[in-house]
GUFI-170361 format. One record per residue (C-alpha): residue in three letters; z, y, x. Coordinates in steps of 0.5 Angstrom, whole numbers, plus 500, padded with zeros to 3 digits. Layout:
GUFI-170361
ALA, Z, Y, X
...
***
This chain:
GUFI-170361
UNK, 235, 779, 921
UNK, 236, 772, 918
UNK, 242, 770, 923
UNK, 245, 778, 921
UNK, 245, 775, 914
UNK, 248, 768, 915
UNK, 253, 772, 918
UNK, 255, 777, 912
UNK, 254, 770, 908
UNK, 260, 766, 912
UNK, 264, 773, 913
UNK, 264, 774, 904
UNK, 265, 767, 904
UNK, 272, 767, 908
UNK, 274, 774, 906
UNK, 273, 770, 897
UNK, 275, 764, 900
UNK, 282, 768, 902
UNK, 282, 773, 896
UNK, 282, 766, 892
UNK, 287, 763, 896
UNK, 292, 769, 896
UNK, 291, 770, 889
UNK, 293, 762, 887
UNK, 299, 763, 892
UNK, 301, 769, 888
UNK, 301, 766, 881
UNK, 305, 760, 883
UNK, 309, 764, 886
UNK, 311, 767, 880
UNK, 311, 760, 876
UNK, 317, 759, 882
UNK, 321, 766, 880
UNK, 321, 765, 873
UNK, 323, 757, 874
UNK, 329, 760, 879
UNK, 326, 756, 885
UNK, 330, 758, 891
UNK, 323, 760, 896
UNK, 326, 765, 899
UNK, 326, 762, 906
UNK, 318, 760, 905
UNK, 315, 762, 912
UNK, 310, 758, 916
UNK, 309, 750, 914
UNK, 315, 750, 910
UNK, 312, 753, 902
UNK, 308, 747, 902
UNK, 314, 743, 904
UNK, 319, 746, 899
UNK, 313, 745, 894
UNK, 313, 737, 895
UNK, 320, 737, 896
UNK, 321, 741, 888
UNK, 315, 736, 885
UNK, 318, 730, 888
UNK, 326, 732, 885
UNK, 323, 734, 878
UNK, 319, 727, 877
UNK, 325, 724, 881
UNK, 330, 726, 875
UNK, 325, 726, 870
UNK, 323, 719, 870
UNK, 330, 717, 872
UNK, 332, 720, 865
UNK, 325, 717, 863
UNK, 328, 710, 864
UNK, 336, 711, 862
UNK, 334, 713, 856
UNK, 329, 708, 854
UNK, 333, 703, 856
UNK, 338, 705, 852
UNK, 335, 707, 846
UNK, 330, 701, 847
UNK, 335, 696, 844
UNK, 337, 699, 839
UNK, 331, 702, 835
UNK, 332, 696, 830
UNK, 338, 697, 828
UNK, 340, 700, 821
UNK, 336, 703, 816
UNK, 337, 706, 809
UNK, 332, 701, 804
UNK, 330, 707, 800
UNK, 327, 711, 807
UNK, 324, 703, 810
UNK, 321, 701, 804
UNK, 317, 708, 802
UNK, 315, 708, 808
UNK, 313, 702, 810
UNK, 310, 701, 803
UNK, 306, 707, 804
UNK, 303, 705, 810
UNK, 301, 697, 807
UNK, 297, 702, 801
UNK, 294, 706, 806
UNK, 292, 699, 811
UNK, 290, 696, 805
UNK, 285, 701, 804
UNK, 289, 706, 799
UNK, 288, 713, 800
UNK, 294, 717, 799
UNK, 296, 721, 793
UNK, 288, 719, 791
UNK, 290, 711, 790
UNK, 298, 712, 790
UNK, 304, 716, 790
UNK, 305, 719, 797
UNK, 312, 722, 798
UNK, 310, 726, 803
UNK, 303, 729, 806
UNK, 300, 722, 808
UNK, 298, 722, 815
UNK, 305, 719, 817
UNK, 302, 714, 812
UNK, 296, 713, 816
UNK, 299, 713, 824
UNK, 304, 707, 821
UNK, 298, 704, 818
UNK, 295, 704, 825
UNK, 301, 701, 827
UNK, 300, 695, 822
UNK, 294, 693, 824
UNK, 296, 694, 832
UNK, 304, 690, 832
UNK, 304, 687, 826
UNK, 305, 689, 818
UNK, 313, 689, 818
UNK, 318, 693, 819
UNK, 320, 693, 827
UNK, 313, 696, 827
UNK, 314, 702, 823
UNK, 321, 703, 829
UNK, 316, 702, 835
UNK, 311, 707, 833
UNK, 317, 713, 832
UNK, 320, 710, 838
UNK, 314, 711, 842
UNK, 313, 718, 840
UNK, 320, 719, 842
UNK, 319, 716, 849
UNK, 313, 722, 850
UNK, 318, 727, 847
UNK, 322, 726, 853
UNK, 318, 729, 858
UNK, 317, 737, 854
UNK, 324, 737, 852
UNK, 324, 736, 861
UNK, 319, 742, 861
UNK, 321, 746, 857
UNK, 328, 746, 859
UNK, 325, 746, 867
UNK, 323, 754, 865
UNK, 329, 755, 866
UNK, 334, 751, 870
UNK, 334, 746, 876
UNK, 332, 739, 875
UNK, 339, 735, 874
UNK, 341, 741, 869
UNK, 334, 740, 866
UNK, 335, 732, 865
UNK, 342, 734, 863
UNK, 340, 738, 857
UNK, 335, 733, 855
UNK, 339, 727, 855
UNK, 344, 732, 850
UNK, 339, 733, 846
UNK, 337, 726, 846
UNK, 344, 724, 844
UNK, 345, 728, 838
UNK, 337, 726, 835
UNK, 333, 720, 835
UNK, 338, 714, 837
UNK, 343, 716, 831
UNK, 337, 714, 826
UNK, 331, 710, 829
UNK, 327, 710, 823
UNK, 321, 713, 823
UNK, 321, 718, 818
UNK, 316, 724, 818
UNK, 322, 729, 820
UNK, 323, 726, 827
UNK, 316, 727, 827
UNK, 316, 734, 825
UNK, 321, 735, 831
UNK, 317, 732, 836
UNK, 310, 736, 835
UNK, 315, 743, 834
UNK, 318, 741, 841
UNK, 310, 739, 844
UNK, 308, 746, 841
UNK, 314, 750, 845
UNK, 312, 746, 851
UNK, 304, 748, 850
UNK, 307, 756, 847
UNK, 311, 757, 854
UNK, 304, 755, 859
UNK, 300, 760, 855
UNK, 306, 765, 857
UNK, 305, 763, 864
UNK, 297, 762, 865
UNK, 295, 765, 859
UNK, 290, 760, 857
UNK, 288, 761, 850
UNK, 286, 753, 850
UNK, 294, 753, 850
UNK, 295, 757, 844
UNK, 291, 752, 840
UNK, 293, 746, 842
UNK, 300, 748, 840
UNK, 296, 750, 833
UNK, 294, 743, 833
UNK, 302, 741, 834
UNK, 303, 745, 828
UNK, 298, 742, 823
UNK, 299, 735, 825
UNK, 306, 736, 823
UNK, 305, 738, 817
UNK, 299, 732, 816
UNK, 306, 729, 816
UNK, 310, 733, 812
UNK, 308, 739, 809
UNK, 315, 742, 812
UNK, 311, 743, 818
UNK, 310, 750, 817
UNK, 316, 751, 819
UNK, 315, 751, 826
UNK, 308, 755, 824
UNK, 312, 760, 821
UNK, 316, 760, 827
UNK, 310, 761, 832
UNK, 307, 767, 829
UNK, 314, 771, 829
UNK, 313, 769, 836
UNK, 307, 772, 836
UNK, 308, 778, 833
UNK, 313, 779, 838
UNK, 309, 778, 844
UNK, 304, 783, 841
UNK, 309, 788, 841
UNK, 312, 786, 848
UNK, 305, 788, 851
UNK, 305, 794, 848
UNK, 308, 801, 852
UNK, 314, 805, 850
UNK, 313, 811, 848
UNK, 312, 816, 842
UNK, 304, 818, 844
UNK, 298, 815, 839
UNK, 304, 811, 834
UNK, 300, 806, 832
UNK, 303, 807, 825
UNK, 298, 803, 821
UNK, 299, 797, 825
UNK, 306, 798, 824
UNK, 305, 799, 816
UNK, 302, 792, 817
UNK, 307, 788, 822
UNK, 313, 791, 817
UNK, 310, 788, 810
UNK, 308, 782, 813
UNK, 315, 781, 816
UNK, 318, 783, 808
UNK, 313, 779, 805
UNK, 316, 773, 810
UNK, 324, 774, 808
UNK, 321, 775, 801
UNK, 319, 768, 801
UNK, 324, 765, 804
UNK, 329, 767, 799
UNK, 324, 766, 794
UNK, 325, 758, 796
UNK, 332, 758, 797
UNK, 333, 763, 791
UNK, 336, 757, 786
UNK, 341, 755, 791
UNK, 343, 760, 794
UNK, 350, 761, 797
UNK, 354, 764, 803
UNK, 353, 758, 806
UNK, 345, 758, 805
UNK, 345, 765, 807
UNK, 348, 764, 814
UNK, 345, 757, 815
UNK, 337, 759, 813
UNK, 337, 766, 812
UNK, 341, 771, 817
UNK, 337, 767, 823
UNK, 330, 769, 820
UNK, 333, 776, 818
UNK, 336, 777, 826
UNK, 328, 776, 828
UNK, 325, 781, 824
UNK, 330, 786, 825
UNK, 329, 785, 833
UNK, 321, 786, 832
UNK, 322, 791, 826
UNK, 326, 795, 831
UNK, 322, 794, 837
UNK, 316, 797, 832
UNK, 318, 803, 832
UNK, 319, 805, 839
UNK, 312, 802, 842
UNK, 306, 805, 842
UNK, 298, 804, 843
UNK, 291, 804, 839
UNK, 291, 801, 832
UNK, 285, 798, 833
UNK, 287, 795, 839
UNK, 293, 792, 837
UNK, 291, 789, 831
UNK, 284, 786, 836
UNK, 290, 783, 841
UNK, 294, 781, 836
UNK, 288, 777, 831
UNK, 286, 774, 838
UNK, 292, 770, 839
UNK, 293, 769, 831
UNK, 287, 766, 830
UNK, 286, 762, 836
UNK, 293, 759, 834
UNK, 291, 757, 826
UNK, 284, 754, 829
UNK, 288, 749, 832
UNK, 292, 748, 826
UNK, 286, 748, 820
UNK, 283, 743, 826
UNK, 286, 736, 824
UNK, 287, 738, 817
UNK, 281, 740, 816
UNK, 279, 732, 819
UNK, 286, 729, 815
UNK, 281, 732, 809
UNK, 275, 730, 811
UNK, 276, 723, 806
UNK, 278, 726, 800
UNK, 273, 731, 800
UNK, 267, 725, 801
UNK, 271, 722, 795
UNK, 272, 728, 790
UNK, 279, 727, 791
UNK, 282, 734, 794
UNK, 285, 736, 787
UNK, 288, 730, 787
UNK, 291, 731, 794
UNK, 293, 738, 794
UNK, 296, 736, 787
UNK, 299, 730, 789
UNK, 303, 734, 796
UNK, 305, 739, 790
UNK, 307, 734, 786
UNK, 311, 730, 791
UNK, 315, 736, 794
UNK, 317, 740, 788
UNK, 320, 732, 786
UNK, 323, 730, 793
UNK, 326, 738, 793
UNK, 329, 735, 785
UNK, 332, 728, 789
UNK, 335, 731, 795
UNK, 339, 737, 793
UNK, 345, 733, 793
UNK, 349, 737, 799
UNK, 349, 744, 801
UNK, 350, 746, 808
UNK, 358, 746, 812
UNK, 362, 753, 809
UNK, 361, 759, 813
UNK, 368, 760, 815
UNK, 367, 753, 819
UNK, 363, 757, 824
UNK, 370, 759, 827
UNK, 369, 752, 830
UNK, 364, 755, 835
UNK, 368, 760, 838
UNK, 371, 756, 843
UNK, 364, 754, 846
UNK, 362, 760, 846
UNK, 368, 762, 850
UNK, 368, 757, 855
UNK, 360, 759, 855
UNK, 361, 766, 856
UNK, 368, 765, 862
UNK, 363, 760, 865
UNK, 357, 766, 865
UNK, 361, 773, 866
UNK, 367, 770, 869
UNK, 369, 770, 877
UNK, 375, 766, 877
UNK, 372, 761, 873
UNK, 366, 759, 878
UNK, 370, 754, 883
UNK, 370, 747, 883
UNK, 378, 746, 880
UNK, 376, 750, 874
UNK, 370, 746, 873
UNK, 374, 739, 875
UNK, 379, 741, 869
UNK, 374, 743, 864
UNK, 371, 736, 865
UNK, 377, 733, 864
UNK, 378, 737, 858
UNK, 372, 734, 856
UNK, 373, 727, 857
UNK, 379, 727, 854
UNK, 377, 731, 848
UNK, 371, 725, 846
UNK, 375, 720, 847
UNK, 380, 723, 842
UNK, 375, 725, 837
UNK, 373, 718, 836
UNK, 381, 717, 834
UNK, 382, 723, 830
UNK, 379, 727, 825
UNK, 381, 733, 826
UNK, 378, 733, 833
UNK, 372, 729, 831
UNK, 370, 735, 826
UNK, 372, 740, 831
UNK, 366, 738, 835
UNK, 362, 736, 829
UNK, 362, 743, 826
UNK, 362, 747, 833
UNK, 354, 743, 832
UNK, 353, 745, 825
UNK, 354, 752, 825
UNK, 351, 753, 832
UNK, 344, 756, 831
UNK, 346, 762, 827
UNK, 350, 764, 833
UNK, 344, 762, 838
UNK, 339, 766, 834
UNK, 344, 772, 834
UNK, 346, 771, 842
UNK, 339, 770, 843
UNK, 336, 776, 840
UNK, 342, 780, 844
UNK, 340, 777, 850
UNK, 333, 780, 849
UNK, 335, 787, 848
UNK, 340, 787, 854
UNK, 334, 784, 859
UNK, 329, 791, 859
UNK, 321, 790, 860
UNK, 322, 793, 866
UNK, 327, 788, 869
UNK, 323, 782, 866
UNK, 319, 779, 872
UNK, 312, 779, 869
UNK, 315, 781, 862
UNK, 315, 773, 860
UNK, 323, 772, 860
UNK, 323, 776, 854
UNK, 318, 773, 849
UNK, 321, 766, 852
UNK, 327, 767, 849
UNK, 325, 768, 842
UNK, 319, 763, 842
UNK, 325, 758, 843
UNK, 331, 761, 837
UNK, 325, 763, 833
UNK, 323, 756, 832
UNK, 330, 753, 832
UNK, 331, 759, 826
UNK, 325, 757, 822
UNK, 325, 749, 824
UNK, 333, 749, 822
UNK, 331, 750, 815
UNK, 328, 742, 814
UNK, 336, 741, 812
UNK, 334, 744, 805
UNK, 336, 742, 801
UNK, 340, 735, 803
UNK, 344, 738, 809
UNK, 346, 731, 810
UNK, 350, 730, 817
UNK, 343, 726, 819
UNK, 339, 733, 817
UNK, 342, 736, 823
UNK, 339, 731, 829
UNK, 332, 732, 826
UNK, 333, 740, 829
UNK, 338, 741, 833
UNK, 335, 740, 839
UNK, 331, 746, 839
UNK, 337, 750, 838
UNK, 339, 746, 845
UNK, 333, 747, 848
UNK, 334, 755, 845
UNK, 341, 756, 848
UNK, 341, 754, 856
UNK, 335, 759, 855
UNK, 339, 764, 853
UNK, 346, 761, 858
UNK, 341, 761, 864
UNK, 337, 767, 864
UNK, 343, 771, 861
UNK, 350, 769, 866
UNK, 352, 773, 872
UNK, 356, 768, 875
UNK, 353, 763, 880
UNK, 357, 758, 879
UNK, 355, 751, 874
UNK, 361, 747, 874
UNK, 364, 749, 867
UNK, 357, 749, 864
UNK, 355, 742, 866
UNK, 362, 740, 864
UNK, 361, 743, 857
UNK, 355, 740, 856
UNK, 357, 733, 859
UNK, 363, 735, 853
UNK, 357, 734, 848
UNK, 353, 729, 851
UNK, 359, 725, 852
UNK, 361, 726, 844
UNK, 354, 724, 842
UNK, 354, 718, 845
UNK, 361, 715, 845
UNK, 363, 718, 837
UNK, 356, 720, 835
UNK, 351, 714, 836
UNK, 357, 709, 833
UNK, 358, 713, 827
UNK, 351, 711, 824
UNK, 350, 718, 821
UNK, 345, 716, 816
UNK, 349, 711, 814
UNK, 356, 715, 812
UNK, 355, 714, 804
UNK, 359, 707, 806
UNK, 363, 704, 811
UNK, 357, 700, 816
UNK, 359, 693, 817
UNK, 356, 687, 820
UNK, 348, 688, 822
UNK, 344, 681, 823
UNK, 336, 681, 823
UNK, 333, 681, 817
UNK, 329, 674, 818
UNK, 323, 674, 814
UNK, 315, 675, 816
UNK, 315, 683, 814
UNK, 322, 685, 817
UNK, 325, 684, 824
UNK, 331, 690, 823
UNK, 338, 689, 823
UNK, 341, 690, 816
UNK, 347, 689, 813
UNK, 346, 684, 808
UNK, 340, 681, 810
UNK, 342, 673, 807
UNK, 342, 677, 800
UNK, 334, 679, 802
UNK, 333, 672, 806
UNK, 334, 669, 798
UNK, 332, 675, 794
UNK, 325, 675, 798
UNK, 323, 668, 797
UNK, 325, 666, 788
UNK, 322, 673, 788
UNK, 315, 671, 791
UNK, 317, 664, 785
UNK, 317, 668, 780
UNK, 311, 672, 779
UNK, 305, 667, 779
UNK, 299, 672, 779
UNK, 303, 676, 785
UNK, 305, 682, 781
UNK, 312, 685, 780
UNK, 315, 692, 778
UNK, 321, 694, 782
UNK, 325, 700, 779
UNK, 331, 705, 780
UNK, 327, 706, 787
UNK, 326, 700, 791
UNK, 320, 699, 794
UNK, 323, 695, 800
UNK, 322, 689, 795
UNK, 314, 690, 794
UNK, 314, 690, 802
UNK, 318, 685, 804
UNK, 316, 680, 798
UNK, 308, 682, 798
UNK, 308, 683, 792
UNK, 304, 688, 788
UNK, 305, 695, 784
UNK, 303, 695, 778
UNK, 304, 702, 777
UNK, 302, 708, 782
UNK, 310, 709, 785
UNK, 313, 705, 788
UNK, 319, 709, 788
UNK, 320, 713, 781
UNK, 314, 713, 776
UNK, 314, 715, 769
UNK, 318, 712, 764
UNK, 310, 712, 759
UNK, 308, 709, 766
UNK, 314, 704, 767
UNK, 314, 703, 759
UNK, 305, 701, 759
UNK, 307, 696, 765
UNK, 313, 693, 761
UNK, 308, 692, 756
UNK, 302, 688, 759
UNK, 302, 681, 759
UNK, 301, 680, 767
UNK, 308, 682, 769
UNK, 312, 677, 769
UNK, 318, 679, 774
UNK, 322, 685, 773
UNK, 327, 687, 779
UNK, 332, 693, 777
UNK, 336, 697, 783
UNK, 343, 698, 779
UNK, 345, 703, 786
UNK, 339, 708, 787
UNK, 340, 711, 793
UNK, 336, 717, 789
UNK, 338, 720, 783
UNK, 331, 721, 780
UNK, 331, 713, 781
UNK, 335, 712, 774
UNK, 331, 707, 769
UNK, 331, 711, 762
UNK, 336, 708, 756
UNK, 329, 707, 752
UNK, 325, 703, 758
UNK, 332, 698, 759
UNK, 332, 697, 752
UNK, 325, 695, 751
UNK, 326, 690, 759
UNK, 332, 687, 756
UNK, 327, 685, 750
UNK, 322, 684, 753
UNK, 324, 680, 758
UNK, 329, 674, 755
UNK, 331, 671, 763
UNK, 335, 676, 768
UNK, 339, 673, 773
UNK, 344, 679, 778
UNK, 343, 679, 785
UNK, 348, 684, 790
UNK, 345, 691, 786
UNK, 340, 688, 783
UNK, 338, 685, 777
UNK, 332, 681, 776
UNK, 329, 680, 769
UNK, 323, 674, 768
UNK, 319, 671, 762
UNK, 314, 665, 763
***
């Protein structure tokens, strides 16, 4: 009896043991069709072969981009900088390694974590401003990797390296400063990467480590919720693209829900860009949002399904997904809550974004009529997807030549030069739209494993929601903090989409861009254009390790401002707060950018000032002193002497 059932035991074992392995070889030869891995001649010894072999390709590519990015970018992360955007943030996060909470001991421009994880980096690298340059830059090193993956969904690895090295060239590199923007980029791509592995193994962990992205963007910056925004349309959609067609047991309450939650959203959209609002924010902002709903409003209504289950199916995800958010700003608070000083938080992140909102709206977005721009891309993307005669190696040689040609021009003419610029700015409205189109082209039915679909909106949905960081300053920069979402959202829709087999022109297209990035882009120092750039130096004092512009003028400055002020204070005005960092000195007022003029007046007057530094050229407009505050400094203070754009003024 007992060796029947040690026979029955081996016999269950091998058939689950089999059952197992069956099952996983199964689910990872989905994972291989939707990537468009060619396995198709798999027999024998050879899947584990082809397996190995795909592996080694994709790592191979991936660090050979790995390595020729960093050694690239790595170089130049130092260069330039825009003091009002090194100094804040570099003063900040002295507040916050000092033992200052933001908001609670100080004006904090932003959220305050960015603050904390430069303040970290203080205390690793050294307190100066190279340190700032190489936290941003390490995230950008581990940002490579999920623009990789993401792009690996749906193409081969070289076009999955060549598409993350165009995203590279029209991003990070143009601004190696480390502001909260790139850093809301880098988590809204790290959230993607964590939402496309949901889709595949649906694990729910996924779905809250891309919530975790979500709010430590917005601990960074509050415009995070842009990207949130984005998921939870992307969730919705994936609800309702699991549910079956058909006109039986309409599911008229949860569509009643999902159509007032997505008006209330278009409602508050416009709400936020009601008081700027023209055709051009209307294209920009606004048609990608409304193409969306539309998608999802139109595919409510011909599903079907339980209301009870579609709301239970659609809460799961939505839950899941917000605890990850809520989790590390929930710890972000913990300080201020033991302190008493969450009212001041909240009050002071109110505060700070209404006033940087007031400081920035300076440039509206590019005329609509300049999307005439995109069409060329769109017609050479679209011969290079439907059209036979356009697949062959001729065609493709003379695409790249075109290419090569067009960005050498560009950086000898103008005309050429905004061509392919507002071929980049207008795009992502275009993208959404095509995206969308794709979606509705490709049937759930046709869709393997009903994944293609939902892939491709979760893509324009955060290329749509996260664009909106250029409101309201579209300042050529703006652009680089998104456009690699759109990037990454059009090679879904051209891979997924084209009929043609052949890549020749598609990769000589995104060679056109890449080559434009890197040999007209990278030069132009974007963040810069207010002025023509000239010769950078390293700025040689203990706290700066960049190279500027006009480094002696802050090599002498530096120095007779530390002279002037005995007992270490000083008030720097019209928005300057580079100089607190560079010298030492101390604020004596909470802002280091544009306190209040009773603020200033109340320093003004107290006897411990004795040095005072006006900034003639702010860089902000609220960073103009007041008429009453100049007269009673120049009454107050006898001696003044001038120094490049700023005036110092002292008394003994």
């Amino acid at each position: 009896m007992t060796g029947k059932s040690e026979e029955f035991s081996r016999k269950s074992s091998v058939q689950i043991t089999g059952t197992t392995v069956r099952s996983e070889l199964k689910a990872e030869l989905r994972v291989r069709e939707l990537e468009k891995d060619d396995l198709s001649q798999i027999d024998g010894n050879t899947p584990v072969l082809t397996v190995r072999h795909e592996w080694l390709v994709r790592w191979s590519v991936l660090a050979a981009v790995m390595l020729l990015v960093g050694l690239y970018v790595g170089p130049r992360i130092g260069r330039g900088w825009v003091p009002a955007d090194d100094g804040t943030l570099a003063q900040s996060a002295l507040r916050v390694f000092q033992g200052q909470l933001p908001h609670r001991d100080f004006v904090e421009v932003y959220t305050g974590g960015l603050s904390m994880i430069h303040a970290l980096g203080f205390r690793v690298l050294g307190v100066n401003l190279i340190s700032l340059r190489i936290c941003v830059f390490l995230f950008f090193l581990a940002w490579l990797p999920a623009v990789y993956y993401i792009a690996l969904r749906f193409t081969s690895p070289l076009g999955a390296g060549l598409t993350t090295l165009v995203a590279v060239s029209w991003s990070f590199p143009n601004y190696p400063a480390a502001m909260p923007s790139w850093y809301n980029l880098f988590f809204a791509t790290f959230g993607a990467a964590s939402l496309l592995r949901f889709l595949e193994v649906r694990t729910r962990r996924w779905l809250y480590v891309a919530g975790v992205c979500g709010g430590l963007s917005i601990i960074v910056k509050v415009i995070g919720a842009y990207y949130v925004a984005g998921v939870l349309l992307f969730l919705t959609f994936l609800e309702q693209s699991e549910v079956r067609e058909g006109p039986e047991k309409k599911s008229w309450g949860y569509g009643l829900f999902s159509t007032c939650s997505l008006f209330l959203f278009l409602s508050t959209l416009i709400y936020v860009l009601h008081s700027r609002l023209s055709s051009a924010e209307v294209y920009h902002f606004i048609l990608p949002s409304v193409v969306i709903v539309g998608l999802i409003l139109f595919g409510e209504w011909k599903v079907s399904g339980e209301t009870s289950e579609r709301f239970r199916a659609l809460l799961s995800m939505v839950i899941t997904f917000c605890g990850g958010v809520l989790s590390p700003i929930v710890i972000f608070l913990v300080p201020y809550a033991r302190s008493g000083a969450l009212h001041d938080f909240f009050l002071g992140v109110a505060s700070s974004a209404v006033a940087r909102a007031n400081d920035l709206a300076v440039l509206r977005p590019a005329p609509v009529q300049q999307a005439m721009f995109v069409l060329p891309l769109a017609g050479l993307l679209a011969a290079g997807m439907y059209w036979n005669k356009f697949q062959g190696k001729v065609v493709g040689a003379a695409v790249g030549v075109g290419a090569i040609a067009i960005a050498y021009r560009a950086t000898h003419s103008n005309s050429i030069l905004s061509a392919v610029w507002f071929s980049a700015v207008m795009l992502t409205p275009v993208v959404v739209i095509a995206g969308v189109a794709a979606i509705l082209a490709k049937s759930k039915h046709s869709d393997p494993g009903n994944i293609r679909r939902p892939q491709i909106l979760l893509l324009v949905a955060l290329a749509a929601t996260c664009s909106l960081v250029q409101y309201p300053l579209a300042a050529p920069i703006y652009l680089c903090y998104t456009l690699p979402l759109t990037i990454l959202a059009l090679t879904a829709i051209v891979t997924t989409s084209k009929r043609q087999p052949g890549t020749y022109v598609l990769t000589a297209v995104a060679g056109l861009y890449l080559a434009f990035g890197v040999v007209t882009l990278l030069p132009m120092q974007l963040a810069e254009l207010t002025h023509e750039v000239g010769r950078m130096d390293k700025l040689a004092l203990p706290r700066g390790g960049v190279q500027i512009e006009n480094e002696h003028v802050f090599e002498v400055l530096v120095p007779f401002l530390q002279a002037h002020s005995p007992n270490g204070l000083m008030y720097a005005g019209n928005d300057c707060p580079e100089l607190y960092f560079l010298s030492g000195l101390k604020n004596v007022t909470r802002d280091d950018t544009a306190p209040s003029a009773t603020e200033v007046l109340r320093a003004l007057q107290s006897s411990d000032v004795k040095l005072v530094v006006i900034n003639e050229a702010p860089f902000f407009p609220s960073g103009q002193m007041k008429p009453e505050v100049r007269a009673e400094l120049e009454r107050t203070f006898p001696h003044h002497v001038p120094a490049w754009i700023f005036q110092v003024f002292w008394r003994e």
